[in-house]
N, C-alpha and C positions, 0 to 999 in steps of 0.2 A: 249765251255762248258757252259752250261745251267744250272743253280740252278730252281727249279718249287715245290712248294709246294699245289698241287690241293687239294680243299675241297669239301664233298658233300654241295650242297644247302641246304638240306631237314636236315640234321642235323645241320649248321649254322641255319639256321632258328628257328628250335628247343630251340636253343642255345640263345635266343635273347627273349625268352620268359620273361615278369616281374616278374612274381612269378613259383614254383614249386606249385604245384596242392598236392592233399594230396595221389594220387596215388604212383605219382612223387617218394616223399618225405618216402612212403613205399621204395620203390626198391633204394632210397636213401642208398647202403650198399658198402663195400668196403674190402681191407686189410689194419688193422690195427697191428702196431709191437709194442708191449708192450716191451720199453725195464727199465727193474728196477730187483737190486742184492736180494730182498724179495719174496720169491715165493710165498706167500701168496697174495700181492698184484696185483702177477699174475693172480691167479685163482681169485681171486676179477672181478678183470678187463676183465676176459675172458668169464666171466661167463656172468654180463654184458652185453659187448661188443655182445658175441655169441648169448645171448638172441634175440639182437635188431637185429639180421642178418648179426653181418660181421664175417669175418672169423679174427683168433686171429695169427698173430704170436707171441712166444715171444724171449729175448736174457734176460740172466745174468750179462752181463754187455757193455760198453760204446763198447770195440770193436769186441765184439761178433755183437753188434748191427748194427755197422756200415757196416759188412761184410753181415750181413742177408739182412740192406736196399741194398746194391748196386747188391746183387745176386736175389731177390726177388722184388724188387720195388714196396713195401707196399704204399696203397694211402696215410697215415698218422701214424706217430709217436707219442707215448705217452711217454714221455723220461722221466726218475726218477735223480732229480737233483744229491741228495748226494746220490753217491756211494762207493765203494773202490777203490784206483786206479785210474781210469779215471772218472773224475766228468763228470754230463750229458752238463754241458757247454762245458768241453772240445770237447764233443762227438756231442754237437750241430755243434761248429766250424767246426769237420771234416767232417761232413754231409754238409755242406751250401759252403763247400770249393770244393766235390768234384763234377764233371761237372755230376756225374751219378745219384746223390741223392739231386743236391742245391735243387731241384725243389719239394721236398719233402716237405710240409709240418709238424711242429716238434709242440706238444703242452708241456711242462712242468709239472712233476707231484711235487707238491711239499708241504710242509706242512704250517699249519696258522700260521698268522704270519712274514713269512719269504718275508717281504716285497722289498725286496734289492735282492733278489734272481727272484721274479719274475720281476721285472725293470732289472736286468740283463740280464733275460732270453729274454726280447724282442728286448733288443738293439742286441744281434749275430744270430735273424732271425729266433727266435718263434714266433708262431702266435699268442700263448695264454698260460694260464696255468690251473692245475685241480689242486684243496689241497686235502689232507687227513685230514678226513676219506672222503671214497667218497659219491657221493649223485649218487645214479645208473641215476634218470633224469638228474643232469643236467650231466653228464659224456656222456651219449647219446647226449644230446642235442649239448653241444658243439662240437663232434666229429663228425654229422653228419652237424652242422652249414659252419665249416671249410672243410668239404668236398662238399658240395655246393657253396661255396666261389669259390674252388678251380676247379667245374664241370664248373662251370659259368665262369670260367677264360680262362680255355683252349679253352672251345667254341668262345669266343671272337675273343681268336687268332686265332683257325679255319678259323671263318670269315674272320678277317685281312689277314690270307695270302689267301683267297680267293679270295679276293678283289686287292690284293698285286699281284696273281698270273694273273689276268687277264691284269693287266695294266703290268707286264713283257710280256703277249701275245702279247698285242699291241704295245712295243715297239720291240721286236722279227721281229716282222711285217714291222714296216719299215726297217730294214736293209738288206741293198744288198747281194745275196748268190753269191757265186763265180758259181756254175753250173748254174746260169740264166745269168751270164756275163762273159761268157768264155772265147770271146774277150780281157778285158779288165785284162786278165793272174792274179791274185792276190787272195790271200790264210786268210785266219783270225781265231783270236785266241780271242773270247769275254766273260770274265767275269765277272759277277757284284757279289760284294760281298753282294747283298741286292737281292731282291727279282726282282726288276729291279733297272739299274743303271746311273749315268751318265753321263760316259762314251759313245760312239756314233762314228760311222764313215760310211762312204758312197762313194760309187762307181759310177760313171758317163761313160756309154761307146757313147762318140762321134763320132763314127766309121773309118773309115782308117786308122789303128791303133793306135788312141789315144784315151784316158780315164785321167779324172780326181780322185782324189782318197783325201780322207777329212776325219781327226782324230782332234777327240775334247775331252776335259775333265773338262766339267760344274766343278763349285766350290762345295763343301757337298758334301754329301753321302749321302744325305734323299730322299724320292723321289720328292720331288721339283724338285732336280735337273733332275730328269727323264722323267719331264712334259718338259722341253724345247727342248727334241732330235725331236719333231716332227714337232718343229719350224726350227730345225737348219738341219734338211732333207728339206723341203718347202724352205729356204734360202739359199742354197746350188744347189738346183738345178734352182731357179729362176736367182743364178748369175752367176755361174760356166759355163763358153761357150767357146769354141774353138777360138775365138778372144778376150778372155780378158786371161789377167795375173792372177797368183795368188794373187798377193798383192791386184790388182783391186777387186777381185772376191771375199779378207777376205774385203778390205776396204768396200763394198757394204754392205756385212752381218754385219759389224762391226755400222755403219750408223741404222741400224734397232734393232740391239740387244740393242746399246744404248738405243731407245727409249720404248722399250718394256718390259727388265727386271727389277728386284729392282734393287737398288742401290750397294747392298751386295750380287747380282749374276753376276759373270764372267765365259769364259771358256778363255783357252788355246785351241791352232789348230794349226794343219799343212794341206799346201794343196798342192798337189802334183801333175803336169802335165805331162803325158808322150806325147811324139810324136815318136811313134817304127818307122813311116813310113821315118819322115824326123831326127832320129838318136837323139834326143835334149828329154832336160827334163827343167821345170820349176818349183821351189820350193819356198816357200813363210813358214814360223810363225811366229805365234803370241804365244812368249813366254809360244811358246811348247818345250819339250825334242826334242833336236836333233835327224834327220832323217840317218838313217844308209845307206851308200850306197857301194855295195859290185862290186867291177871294176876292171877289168884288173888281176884279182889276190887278190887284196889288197880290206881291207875293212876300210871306215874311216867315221865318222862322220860329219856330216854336219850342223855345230852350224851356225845359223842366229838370227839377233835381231828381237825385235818384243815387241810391247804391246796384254797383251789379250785384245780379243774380251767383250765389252759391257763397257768396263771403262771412253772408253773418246772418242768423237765423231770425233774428227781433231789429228789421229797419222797417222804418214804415214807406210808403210809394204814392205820391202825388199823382191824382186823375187829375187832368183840366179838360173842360167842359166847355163847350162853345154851340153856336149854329151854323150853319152849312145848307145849302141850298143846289139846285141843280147847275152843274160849269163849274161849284168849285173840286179841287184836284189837290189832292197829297203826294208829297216824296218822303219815302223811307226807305235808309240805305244806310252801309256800314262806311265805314270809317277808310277803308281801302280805296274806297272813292276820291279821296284826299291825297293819293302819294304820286301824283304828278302834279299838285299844285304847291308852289312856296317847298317848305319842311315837310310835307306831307301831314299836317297836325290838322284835323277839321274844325279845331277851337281857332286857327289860324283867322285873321283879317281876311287875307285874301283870298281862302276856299271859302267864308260864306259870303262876300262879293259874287265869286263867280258862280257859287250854286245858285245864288237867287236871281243870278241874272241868265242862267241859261235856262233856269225851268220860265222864266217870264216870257224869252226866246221862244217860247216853245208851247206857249201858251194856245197858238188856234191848232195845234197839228193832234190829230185824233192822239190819242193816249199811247197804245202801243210804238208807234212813231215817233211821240215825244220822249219816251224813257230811252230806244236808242239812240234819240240826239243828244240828249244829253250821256249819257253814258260812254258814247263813244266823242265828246267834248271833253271829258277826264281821261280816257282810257285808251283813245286811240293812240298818242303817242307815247303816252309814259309807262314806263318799264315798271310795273306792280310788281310787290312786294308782298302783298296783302288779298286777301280773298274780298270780290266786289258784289253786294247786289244792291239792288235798284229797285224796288217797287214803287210804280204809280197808281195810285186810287181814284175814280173818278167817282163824284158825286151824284 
């Protein structure tokens, strides 16, 4: 599963403009939600407001108002401090609190004087305030000032995730699809909880049925960390070869990551060697989550030591070596997997209870099938935190 936020250029572009031209700054217009318990100060306000081009809603009080912004999504708020009942503070709070309206712009209407009220007003996520009696300029001014703030803002983001969205294209791009390596049997479950992540892993088919198979979980969540998947594709497959081990094969990349990250970037990795042809498999981490291996029946974890990758130039990396036959099935997956169970810790009790019980669950359903049930058994209700992937290997 894919998150993609695509932007037009021609309106980023737009958006990136120094100034609003005076055309502009006409069609500069919006909805505006008057909300204040005096109806006079309504029609004040609306008259105003309608004058200059925007259209007026209004409310009688704090949660009349709150109900109109979340059903209507006025571009900006004129909130009237003292009312009965529900102060426009209180009403501020529930506006900035709720996920549907924070992004609402709130300005303060308030009277002279009432110095302590507007310092109030700006510490719970007003933008500004208007006193009584009003002045009809600057009442426009301000209101269309903060809504060019606020034009000017969104287009930003526009940008950013334009920008945001091309470099998740490019990292989409290096990763191996299971229908161009069908050979190499194995299923994936990738999501970044950013725009790209990183998170990372990669499929090797050395052919006579065996394939290498490489999960990684760079440190952050920023895209830093998303700039180094294209390295650790390029090092992956410069060391990964049919006559080395995995230990050899993280030891190599491990050698180069040291010298090329900061000091405050590491990943975790597992690498994972199959050989279908001559029945064995070879396993290696580096102080990644335990690799799931589903055999005979039974499904058990397979914890090995390991330092990550890029910390220290001279650790050495344990391969374990076993057999494997046709039906058995591996899980290899980061650590983000874990933050809808318990603490979100995958050393936790209860995340490796429930991974080994969901991949046993899941044991007759074809492979692709099985990694979204399980995947979506961690992920479907819980709010991640953390970038997710999921590889299953069949044998």
């Amino acid at each position: 599963m894919i998150l993609a936020r695509p932007a037009d250029a021609a309106t980023v572009a737009a958006g990136l403009r120094n100034r609003l031209d005076k055309a502009e700054m006409e069609q500069l217009t919006g909805r505006i939600l008057v909300v204040d318990d005096e109806p006079m100060n309504v029609i004040v306000l609306r008259g105003l407001l309608g004058k200059a081009g925007f259209t007026v809603l209004s409310a009688a009080s704090g949660p009349e108002g709150h109900d109109i912004a979340r059903a209507e999504r006025p571009d900006l708020v004129l909130l009237d401090v003292m009312m009965p009942g529900e102060s426009g503070f209180d009403t501020c709070r529930k506006l900035k609190a709720d996920p549907d309206t924070a992004g609402i712009p709130v300005i303060f209407i308030t009277c002279l004087g009432e110095m302590d009220n507007k310092l109030a007003g700006l510490d719970i996520g007003a933008v500004d305030y208007i006193t009584k009696p009003f002045n009809s300029a600057e009442v426009v001014a301000r209101v269309r000032s903060h809504l060019e703030f606020q034009r000017r803002s969104s287009r930003i983001i526009d940008a950013q995730a334009s920008r945001l969205s091309q470099v998740q294209a490019a990292q989409m791009a290096l990763l191996a699809r299971p229908e161009n390596l069908p050979e190499s049997r194995f299923a994936v479950y990738f999501l970044p909880v950013l725009e790209a992540g990183g998170d990372f892993y990669e499929v090797l088919d050395f052919g006579g049925g065996r394939a290498a198979y490489f999960v990684a979980d760079v440190s952050g969540h920023d895209l830093g960390a998303s700039f180094i998947t294209s390295s650790l594709k390029a090092l992956f497959r410069q060391h990964a070869a049919p006559d080395r081990t995995p230990s050899e094969t993280l030891a190599a990349m491990n050698r180069i990551l040291c010298a090329i990250t900061p000091e405050e970037v590491y990943l975790t990795a597992a690498c994972l060697y199959v050989d279908r042809a001559g029945g064995s498999y070879s396993l290696c981490s580096a102080g990644h989550p335990p690799v799931v291996l589903q055999q005979g029946g039974g499904v058990g974890l397979l914890d090995l030591p390991g330092s990550p990758l890029g910390f220290f130039e001279d650790v050495e990396f344990v391969t374990r070596q076993g057999a494997v036959q046709a039906g058995d099935r591996f899980y290899l997956y980061t650590d983000g997997l874990a933050d809808g169970v318990g603490k979100g810790f995958f050393t936790s009790a209860e995340f490796r209870e429930r991974m080994t019980t969901a991949c046993a669950n899941s044991t007759a359903l074809p492979l692709a099938e099985a990694v979204e049930t399980i995947a979506a058994d961690f992920c479907g209700a819980a709010r991640l935190t953390d970038d997710v992937v999921l590889l299953g290997v069949d044998v």
